[in-house]
N, CA and C atoms of all chains as a GROMACS GRO file, in nm:
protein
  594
    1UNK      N    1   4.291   5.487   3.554
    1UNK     CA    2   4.145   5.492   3.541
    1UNK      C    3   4.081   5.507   3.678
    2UNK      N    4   4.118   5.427   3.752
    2UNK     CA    5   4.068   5.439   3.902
    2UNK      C    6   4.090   5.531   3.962
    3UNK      N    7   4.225   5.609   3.961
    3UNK     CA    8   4.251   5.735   4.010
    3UNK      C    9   4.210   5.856   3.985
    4UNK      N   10   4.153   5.861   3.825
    4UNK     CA   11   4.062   5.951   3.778
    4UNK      C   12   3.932   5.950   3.837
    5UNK      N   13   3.873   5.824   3.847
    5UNK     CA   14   3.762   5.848   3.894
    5UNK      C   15   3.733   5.872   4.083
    6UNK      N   16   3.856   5.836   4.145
    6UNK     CA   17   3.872   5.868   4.231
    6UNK      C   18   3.878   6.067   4.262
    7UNK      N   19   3.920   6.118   4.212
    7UNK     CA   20   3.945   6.245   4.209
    7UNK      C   21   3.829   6.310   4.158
    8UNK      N   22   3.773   6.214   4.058
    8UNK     CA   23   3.623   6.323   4.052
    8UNK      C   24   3.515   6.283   4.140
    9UNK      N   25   3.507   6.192   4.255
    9UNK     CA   26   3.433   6.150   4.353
    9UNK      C   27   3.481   6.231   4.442
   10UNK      N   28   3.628   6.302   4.466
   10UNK     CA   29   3.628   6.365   4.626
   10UNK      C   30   3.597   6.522   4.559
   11UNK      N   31   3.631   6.565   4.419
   11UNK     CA   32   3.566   6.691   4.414
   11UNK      C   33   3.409   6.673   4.386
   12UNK      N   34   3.318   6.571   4.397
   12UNK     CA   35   3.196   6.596   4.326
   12UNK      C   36   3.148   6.624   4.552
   13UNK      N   37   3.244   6.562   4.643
   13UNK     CA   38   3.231   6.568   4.738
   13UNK      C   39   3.201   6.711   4.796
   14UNK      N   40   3.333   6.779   4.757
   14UNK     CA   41   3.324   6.930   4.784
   14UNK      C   42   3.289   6.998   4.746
   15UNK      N   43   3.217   6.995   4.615
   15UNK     CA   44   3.101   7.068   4.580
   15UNK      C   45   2.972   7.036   4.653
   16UNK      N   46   2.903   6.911   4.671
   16UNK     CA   47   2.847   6.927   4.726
   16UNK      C   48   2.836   7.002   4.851
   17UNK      N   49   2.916   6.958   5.012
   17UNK     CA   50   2.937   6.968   5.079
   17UNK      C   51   2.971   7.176   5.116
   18UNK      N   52   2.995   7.190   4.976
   18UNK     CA   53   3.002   7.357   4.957
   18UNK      C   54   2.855   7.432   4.954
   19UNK      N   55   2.802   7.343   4.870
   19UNK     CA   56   2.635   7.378   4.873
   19UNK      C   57   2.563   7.335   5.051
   20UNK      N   58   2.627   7.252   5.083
   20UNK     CA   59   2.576   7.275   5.247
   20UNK      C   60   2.584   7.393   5.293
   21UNK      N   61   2.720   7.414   5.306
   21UNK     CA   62   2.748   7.507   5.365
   21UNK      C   63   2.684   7.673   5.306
   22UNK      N   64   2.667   7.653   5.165
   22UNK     CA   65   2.604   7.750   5.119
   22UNK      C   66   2.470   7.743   5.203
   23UNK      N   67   2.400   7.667   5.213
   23UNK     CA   68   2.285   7.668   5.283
   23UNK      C   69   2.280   7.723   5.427
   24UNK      N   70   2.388   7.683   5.487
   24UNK     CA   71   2.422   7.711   5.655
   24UNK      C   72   2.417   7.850   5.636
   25UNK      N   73   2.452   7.900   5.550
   25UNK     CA   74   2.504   8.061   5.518
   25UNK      C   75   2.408   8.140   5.502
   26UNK      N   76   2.335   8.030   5.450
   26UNK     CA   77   2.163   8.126   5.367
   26UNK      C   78   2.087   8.162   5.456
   27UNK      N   79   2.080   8.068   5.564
   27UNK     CA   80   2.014   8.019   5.724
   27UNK      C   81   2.036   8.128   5.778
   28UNK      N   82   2.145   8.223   5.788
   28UNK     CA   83   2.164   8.341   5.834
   28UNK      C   84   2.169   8.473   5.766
   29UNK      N   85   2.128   8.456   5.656
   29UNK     CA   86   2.154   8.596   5.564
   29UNK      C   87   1.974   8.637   5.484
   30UNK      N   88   1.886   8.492   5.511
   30UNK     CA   89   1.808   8.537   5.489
   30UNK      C   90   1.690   8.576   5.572
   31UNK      N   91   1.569   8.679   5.496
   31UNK     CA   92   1.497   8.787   5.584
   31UNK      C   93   1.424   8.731   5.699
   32UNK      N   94   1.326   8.637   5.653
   32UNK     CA   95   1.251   8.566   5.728
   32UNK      C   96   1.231   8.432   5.704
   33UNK      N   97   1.100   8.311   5.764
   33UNK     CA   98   1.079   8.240   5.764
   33UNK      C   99   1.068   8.115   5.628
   34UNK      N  100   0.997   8.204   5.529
   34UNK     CA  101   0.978   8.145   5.385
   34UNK      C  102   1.132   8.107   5.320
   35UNK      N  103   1.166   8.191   5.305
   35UNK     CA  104   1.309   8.224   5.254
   35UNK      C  105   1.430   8.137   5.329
   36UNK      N  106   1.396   8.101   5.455
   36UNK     CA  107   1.489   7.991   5.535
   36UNK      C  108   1.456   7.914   5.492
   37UNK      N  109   1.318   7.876   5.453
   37UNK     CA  110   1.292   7.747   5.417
   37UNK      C  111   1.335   7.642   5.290
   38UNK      N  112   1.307   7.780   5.188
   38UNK     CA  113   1.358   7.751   5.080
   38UNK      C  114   1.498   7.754   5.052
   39UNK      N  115   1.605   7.802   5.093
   39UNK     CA  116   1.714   7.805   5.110
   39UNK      C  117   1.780   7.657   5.170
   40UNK      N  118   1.694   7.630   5.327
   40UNK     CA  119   1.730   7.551   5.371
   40UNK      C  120   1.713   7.399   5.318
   41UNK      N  121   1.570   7.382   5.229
   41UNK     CA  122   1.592   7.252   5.179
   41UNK      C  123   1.635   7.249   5.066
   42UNK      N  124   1.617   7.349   4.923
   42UNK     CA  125   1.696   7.328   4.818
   42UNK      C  126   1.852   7.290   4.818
   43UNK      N  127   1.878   7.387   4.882
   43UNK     CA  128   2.072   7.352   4.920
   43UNK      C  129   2.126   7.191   4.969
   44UNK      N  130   2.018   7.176   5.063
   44UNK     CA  131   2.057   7.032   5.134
   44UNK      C  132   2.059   6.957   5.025
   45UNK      N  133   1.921   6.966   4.972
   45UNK     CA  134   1.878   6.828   4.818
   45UNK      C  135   1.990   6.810   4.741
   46UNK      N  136   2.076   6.953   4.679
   46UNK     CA  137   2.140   6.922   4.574
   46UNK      C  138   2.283   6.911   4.630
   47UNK      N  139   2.313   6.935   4.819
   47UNK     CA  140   2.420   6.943   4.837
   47UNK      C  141   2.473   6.800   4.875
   48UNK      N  142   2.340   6.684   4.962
   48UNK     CA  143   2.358   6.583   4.950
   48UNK      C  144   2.321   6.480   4.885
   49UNK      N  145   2.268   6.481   4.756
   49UNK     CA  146   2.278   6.434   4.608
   49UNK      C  147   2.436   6.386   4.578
   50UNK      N  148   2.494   6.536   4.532
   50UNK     CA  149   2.637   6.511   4.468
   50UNK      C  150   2.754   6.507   4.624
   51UNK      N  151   2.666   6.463   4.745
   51UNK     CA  152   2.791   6.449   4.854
   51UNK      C  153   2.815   6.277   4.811
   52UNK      N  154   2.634   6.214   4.789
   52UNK     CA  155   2.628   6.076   4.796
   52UNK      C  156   2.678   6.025   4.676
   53UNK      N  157   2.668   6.140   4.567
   53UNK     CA  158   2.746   6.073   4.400
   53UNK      C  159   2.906   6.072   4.489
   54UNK      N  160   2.932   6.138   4.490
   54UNK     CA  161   3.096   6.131   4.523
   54UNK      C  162   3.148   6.034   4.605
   55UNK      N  163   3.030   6.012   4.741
   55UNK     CA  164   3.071   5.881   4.814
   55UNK      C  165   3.095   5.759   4.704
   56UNK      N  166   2.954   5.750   4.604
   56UNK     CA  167   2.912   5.622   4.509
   56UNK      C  168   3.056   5.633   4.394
   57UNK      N  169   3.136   5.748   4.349
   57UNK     CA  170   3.258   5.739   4.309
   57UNK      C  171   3.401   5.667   4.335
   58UNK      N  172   3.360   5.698   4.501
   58UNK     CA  173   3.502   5.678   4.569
   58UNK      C  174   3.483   5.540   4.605
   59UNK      N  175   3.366   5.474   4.679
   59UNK     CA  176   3.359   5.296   4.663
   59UNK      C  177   3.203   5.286   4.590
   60UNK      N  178   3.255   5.248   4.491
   60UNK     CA  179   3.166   5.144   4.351
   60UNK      C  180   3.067   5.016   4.452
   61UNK      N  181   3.093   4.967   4.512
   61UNK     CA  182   3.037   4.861   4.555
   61UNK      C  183   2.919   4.929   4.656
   62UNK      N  184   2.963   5.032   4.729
   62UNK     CA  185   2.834   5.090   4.800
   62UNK      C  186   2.720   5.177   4.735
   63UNK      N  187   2.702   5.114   4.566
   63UNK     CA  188   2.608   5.219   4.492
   63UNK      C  189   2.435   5.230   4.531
   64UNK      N  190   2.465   5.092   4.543
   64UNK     CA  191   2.327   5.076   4.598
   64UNK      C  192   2.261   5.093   4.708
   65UNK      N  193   2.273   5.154   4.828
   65UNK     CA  194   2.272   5.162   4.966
   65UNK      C  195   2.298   5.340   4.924
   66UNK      N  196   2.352   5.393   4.894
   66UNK     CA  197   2.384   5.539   4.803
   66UNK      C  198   2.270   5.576   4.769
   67UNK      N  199   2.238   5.500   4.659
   67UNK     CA  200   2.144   5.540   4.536
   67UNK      C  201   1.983   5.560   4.658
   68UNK      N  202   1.990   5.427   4.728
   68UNK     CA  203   1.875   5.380   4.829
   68UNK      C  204   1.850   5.557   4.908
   69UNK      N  205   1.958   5.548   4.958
   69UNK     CA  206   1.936   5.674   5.053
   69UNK      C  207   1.913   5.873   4.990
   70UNK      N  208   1.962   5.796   4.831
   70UNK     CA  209   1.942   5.979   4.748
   70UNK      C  210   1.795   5.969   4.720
   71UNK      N  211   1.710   5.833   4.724
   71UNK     CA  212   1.589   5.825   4.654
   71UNK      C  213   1.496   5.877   4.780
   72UNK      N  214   1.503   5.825   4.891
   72UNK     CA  215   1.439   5.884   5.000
   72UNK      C  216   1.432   5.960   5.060
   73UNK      N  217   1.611   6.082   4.962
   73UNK     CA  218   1.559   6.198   5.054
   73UNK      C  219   1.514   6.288   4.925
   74UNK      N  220   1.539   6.232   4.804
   74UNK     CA  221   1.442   6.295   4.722
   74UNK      C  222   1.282   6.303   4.731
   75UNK      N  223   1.247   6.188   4.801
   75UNK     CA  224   1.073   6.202   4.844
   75UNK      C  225   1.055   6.256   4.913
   76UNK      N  226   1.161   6.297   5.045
   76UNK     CA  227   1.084   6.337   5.163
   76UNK      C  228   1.138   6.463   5.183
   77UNK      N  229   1.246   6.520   5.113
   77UNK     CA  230   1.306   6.674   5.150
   77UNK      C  231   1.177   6.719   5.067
   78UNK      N  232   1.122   6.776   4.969
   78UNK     CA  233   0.972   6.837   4.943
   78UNK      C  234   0.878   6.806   5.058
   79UNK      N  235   0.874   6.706   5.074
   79UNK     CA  236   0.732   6.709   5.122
   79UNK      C  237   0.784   6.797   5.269
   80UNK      N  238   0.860   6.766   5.331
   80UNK     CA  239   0.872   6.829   5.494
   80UNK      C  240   0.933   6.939   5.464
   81UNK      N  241   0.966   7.042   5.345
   81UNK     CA  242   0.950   7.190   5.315
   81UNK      C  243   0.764   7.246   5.319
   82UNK      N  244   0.714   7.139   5.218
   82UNK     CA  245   0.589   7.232   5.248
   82UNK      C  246   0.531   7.209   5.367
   83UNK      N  247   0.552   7.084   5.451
   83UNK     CA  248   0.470   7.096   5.578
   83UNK      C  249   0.526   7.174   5.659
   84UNK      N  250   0.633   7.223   5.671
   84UNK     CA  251   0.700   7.318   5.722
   84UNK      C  252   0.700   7.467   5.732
   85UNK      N  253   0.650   7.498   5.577
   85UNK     CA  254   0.615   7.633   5.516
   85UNK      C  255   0.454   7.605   5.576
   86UNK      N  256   0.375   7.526   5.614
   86UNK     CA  257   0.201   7.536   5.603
   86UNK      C  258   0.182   7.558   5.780
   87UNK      N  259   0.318   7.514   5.842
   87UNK     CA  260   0.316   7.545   5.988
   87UNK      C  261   0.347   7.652   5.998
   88UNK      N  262   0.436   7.707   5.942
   88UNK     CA  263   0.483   7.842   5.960
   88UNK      C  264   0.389   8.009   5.921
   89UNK      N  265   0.281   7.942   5.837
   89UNK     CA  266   0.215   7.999   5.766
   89UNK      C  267   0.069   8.043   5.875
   90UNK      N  268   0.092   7.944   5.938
   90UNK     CA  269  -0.073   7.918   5.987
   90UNK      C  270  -0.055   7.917   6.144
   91UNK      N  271   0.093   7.922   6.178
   91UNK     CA  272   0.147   7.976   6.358
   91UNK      C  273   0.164   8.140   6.347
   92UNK      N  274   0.110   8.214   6.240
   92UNK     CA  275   0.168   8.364   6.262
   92UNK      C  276   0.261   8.446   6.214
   93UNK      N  277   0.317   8.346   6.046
   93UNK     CA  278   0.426   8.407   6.015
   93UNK      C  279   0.350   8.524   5.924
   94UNK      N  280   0.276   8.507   5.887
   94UNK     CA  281   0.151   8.598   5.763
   94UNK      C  282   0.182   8.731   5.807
   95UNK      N  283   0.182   8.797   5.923
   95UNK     CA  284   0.202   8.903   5.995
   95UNK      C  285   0.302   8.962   5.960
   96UNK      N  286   0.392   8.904   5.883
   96UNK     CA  287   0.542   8.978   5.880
   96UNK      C  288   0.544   9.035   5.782
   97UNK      N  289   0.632   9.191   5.779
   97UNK     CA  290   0.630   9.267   5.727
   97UNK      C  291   0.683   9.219   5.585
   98UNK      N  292   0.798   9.153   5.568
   98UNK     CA  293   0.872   9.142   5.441
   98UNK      C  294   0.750   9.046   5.354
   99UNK      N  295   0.659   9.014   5.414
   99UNK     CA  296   0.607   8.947   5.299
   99UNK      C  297   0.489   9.036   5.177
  100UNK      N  298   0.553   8.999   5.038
  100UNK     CA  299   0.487   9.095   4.960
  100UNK      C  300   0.350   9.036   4.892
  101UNK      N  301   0.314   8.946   4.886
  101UNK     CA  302   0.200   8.857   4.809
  101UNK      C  303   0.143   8.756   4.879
  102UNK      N  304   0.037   8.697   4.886
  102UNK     CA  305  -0.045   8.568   4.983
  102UNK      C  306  -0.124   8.547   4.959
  103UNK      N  307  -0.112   8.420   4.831
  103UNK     CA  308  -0.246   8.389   4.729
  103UNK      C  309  -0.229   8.242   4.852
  104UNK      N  310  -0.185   8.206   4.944
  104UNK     CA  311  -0.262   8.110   5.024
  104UNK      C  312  -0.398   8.167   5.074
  105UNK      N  313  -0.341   8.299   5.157
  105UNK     CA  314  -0.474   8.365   5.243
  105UNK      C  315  -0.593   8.400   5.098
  106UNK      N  316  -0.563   8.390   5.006
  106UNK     CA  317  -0.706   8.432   4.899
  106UNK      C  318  -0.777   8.284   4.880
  107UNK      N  319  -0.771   8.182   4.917
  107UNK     CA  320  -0.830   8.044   4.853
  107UNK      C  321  -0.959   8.110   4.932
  108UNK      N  322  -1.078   8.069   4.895
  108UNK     CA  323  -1.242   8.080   4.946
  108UNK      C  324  -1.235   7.957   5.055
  109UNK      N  325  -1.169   7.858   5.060
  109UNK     CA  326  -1.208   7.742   5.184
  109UNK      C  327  -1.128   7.761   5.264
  110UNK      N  328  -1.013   7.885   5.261
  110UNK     CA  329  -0.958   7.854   5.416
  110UNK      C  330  -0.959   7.899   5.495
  111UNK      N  331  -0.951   7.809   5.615
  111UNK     CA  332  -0.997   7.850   5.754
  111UNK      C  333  -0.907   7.920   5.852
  112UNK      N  334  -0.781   7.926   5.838
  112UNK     CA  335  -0.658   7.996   5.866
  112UNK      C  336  -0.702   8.082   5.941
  113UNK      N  337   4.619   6.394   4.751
  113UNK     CA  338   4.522   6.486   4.708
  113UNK      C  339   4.392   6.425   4.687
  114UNK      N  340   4.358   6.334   4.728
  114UNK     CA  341   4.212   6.262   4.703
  114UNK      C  342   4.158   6.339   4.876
  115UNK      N  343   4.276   6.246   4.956
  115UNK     CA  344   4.281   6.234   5.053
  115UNK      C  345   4.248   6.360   5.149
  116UNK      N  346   4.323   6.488   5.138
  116UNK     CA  347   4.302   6.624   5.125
  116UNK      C  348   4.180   6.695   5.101
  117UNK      N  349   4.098   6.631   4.941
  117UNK     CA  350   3.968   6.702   4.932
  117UNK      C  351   3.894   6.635   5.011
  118UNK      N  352   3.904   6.503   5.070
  118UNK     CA  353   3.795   6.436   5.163
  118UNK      C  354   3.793   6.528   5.308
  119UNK      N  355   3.945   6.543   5.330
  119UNK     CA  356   3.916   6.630   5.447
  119UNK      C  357   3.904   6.718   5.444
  120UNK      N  358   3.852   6.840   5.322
  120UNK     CA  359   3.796   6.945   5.318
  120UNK      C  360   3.652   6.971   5.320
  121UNK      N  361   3.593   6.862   5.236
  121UNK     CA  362   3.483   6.856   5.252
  121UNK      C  363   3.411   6.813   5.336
  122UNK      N  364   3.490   6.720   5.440
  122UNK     CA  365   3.403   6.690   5.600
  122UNK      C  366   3.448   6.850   5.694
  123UNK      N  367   3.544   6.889   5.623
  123UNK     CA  368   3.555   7.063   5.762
  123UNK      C  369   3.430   7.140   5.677
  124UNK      N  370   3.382   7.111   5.529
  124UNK     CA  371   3.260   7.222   5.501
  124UNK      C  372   3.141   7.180   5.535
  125UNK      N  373   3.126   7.038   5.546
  125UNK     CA  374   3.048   6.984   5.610
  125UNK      C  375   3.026   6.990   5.797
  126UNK      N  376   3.122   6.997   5.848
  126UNK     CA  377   3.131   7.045   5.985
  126UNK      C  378   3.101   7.209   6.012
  127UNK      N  379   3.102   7.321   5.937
  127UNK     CA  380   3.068   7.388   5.930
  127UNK      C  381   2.936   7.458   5.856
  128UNK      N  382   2.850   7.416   5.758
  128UNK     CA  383   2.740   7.373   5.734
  128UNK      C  384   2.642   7.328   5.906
  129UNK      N  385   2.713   7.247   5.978
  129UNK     CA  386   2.644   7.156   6.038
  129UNK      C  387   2.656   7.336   6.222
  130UNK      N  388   2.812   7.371   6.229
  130UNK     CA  389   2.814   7.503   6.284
  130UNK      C  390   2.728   7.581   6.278
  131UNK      N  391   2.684   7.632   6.145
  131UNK     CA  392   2.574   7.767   6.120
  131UNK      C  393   2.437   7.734   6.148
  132UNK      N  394   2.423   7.616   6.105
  132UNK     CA  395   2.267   7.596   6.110
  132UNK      C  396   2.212   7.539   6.251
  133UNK      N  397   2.335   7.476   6.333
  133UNK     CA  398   2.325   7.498   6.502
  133UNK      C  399   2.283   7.646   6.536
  134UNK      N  400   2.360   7.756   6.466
  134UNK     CA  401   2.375   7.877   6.572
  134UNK      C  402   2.236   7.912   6.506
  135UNK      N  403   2.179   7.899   6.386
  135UNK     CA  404   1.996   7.949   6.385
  135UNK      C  405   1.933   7.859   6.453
  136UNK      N  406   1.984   7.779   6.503
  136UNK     CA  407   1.886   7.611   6.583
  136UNK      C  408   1.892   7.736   6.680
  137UNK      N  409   2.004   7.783   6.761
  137UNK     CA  410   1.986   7.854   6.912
  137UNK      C  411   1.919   7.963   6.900
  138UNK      N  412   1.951   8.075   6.790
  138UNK     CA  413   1.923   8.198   6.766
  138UNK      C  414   1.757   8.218   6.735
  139UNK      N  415   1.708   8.098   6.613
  139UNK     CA  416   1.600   8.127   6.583
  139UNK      C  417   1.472   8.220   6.696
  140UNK      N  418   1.436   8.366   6.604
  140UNK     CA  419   1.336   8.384   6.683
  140UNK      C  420   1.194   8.320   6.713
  141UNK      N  421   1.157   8.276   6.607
  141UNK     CA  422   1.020   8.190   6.579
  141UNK      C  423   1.066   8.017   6.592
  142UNK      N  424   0.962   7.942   6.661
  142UNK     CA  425   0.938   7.800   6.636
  142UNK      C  426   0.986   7.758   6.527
  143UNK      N  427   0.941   7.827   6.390
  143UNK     CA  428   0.885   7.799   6.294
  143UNK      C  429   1.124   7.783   6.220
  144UNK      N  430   1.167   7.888   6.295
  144UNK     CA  431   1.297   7.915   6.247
  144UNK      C  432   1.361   7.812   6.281
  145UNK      N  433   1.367   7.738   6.439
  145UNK     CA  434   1.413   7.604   6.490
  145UNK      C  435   1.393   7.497   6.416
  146UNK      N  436   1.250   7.471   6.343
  146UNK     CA  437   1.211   7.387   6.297
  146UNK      C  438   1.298   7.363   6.182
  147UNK      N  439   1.307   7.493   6.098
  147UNK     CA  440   1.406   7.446   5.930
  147UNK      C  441   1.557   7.452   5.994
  148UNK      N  442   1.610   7.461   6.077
  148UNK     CA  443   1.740   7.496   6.115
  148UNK      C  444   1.743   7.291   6.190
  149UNK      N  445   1.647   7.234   6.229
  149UNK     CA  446   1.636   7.113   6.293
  149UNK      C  447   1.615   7.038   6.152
  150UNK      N  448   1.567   7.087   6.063
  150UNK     CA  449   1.552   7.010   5.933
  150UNK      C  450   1.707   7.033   5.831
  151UNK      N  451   1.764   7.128   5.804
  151UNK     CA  452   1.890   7.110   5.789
  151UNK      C  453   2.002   7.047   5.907
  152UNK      N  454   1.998   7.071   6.022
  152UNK     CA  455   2.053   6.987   6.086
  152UNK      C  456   2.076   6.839   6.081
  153UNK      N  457   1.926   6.776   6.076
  153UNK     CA  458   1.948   6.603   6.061
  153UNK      C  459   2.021   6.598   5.887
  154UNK      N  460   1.984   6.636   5.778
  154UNK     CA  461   2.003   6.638   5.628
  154UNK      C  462   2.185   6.642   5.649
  155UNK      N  463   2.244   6.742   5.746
  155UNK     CA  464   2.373   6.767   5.727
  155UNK      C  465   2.441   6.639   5.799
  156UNK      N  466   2.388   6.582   5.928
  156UNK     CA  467   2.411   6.475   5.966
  156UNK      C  468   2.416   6.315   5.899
  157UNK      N  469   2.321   6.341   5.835
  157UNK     CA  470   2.319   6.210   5.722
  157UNK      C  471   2.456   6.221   5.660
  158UNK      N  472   2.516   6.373   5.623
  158UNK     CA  473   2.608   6.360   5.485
  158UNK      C  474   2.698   6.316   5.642
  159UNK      N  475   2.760   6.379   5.739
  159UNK     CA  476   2.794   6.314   5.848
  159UNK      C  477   2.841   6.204   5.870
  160UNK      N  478   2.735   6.126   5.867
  160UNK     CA  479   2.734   5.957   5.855
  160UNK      C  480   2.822   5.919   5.771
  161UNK      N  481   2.785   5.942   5.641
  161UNK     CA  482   2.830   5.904   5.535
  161UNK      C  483   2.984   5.910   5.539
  162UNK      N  484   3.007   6.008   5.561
  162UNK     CA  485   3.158   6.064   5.605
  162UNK      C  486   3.252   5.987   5.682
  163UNK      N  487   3.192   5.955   5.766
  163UNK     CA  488   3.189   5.836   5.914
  163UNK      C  489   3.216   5.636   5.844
  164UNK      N  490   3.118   5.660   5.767
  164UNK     CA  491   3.122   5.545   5.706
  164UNK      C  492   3.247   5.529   5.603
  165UNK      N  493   3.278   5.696   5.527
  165UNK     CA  494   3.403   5.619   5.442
  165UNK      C  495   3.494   5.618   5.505
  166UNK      N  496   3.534   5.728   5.617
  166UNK     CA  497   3.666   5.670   5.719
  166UNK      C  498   3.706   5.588   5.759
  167UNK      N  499   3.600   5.501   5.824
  167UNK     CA  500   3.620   5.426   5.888
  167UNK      C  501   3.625   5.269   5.827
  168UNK      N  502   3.518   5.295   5.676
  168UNK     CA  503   3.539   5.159   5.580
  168UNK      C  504   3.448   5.099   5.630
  169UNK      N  505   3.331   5.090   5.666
  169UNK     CA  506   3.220   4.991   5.677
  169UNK      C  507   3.136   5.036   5.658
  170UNK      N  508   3.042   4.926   5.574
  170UNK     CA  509   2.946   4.992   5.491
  170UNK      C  510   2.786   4.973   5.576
  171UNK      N  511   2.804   4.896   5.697
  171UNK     CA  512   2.742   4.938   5.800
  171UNK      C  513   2.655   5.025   5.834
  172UNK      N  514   2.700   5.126   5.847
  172UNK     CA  515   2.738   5.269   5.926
  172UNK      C  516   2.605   5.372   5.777
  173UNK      N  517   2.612   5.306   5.656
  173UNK     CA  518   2.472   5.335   5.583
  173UNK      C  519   2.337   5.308   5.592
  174UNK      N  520   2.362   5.157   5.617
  174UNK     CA  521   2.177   5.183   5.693
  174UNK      C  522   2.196   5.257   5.825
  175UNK      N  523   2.252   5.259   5.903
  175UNK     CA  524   2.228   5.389   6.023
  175UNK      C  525   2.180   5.541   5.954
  176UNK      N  526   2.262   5.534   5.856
  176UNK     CA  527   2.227   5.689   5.802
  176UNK      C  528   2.037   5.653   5.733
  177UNK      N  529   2.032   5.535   5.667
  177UNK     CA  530   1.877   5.482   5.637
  177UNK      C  531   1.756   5.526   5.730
  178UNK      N  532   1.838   5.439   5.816
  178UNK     CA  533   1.758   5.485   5.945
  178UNK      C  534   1.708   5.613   5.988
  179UNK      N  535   1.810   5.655   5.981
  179UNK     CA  536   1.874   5.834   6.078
  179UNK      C  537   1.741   5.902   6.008
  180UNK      N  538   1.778   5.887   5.820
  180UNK     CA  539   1.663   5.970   5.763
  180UNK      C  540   1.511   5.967   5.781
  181UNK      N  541   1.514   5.854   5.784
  181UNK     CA  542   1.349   5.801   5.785
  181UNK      C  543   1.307   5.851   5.951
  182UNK      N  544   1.382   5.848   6.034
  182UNK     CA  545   1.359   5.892   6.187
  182UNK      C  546   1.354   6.044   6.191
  183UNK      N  547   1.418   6.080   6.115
  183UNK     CA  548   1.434   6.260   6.138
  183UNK      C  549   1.337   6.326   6.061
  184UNK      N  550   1.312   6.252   5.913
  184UNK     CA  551   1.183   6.290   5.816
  184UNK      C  552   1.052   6.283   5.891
  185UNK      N  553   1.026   6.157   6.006
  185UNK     CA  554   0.931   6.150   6.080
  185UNK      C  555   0.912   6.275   6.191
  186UNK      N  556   1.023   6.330   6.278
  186UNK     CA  557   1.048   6.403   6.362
  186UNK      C  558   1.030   6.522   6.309
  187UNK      N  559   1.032   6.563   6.227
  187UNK     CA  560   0.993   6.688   6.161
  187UNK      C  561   0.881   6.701   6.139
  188UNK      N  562   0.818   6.606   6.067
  188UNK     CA  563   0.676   6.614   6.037
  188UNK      C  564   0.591   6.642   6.130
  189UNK      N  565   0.653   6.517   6.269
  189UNK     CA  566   0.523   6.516   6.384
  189UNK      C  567   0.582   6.692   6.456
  190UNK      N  568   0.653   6.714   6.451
  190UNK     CA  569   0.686   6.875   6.506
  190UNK      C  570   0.656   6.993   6.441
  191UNK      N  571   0.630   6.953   6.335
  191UNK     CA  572   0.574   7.051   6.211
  191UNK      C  573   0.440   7.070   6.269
  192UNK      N  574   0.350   6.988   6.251
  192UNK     CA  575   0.217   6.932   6.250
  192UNK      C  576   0.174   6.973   6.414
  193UNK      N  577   0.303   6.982   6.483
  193UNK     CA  578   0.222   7.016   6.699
  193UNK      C  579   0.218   7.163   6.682
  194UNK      N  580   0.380   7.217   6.590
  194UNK     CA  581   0.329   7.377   6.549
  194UNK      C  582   0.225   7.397   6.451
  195UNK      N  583   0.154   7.355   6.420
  195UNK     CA  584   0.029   7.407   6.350
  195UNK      C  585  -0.069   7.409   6.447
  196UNK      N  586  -0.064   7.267   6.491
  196UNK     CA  587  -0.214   7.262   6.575
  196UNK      C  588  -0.218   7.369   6.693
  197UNK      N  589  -0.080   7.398   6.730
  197UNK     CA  590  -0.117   7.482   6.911
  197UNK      C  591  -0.139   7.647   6.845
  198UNK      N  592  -0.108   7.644   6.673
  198UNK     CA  593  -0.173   7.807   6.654
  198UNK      C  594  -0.285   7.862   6.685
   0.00000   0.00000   0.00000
């Protein structure tokens, strides 16, 4: 029983840890700024989610200190994508060619 | 074979942590450093963690507590200096 669940904690590891690296990958394959962004924090979220399930597999007793640290980066990986995307947006990335749509620049109050 | 996938997944994790260095250097825009500095700390946490089961102390997790809440801050206030100097 223990050994089973041991084995699905070090593969829930390398999947995650695959989705990092998927991300590291994305970091370089994609066009511009938006597209890093989104690449760069979706991948992380779900890559260190199931890195921290797999740790919480392999020792049972550290679930809570686990669980503690998946909850905080579930609050804060969103929020520091969009403040990230609203810097990037508003330092000069608007200018770039690959971008096809920009219902930010249409709001009536902004000062951008 | 437990043993094996652990050390595969800290070399994909060490490499994860490789690529998103070389857009940390490469980035042309601020704006590119910034998400390449925001996957950087995220890959470091899993890092920690890594650190912590090797070595067996459960320690070595609030550091990673820490690490996040310090790097979530560091982003923000660096986010927020690239907006204002636009």
């Amino acid at each position: 029983m223990g050994a089973i669940i041991d084995i699905i904690g070090a593969l829930l590891l390398v999947l995650g840890t695959a989705f990092l690296f998927l991300g590291g990958v994305g970091l370089h394959r994609m066009p511009d700024v938006f597209n890093r962004i989104q690449v760069g924090t979706k991948t992380t979220t779900l890559g260190t989610l199931l890195t921290l399930a797999g740790a919480a597999c392999l020792h049972p007793d550290w679930s809570l200190k686990l669980l503690l640290i998946g909850l905080f980066l579930l609050f804060t990986n969103p929020l520091s994508s969009q403040v990230l995307a609203r810097a990037a947006y508003r330092s000069g990335a608007k200018k770039m060619a690959t971008m096809v749509t920009d219902q930010f620049g249409d709001e009536p109050g902004d000062q951008s | 074979m437990v043993e094996a996938l652990i050390y595969v997944a800290a070399g994909l994790a060490g490499g994860a942590f490789l690529l998103a260095l070389a857009r940390f250097v490469k980035g042309p825009t601020t704006a590119d450093r910034v998400v390449a500095f925001d996957v950087l700390t995220i890959v470091a946490i899993t890092g920690i963690v890594f650190a912590a089961m090797f070595e067996g102390r459960v320690i070595y997790l609030d550091v990673a507590l820490v690490y996040a809440l310090l790097s979530f801050l560091g982003v923000i206030v660096i986010a927020r200096y690239v907006e204002r100097k636009a």
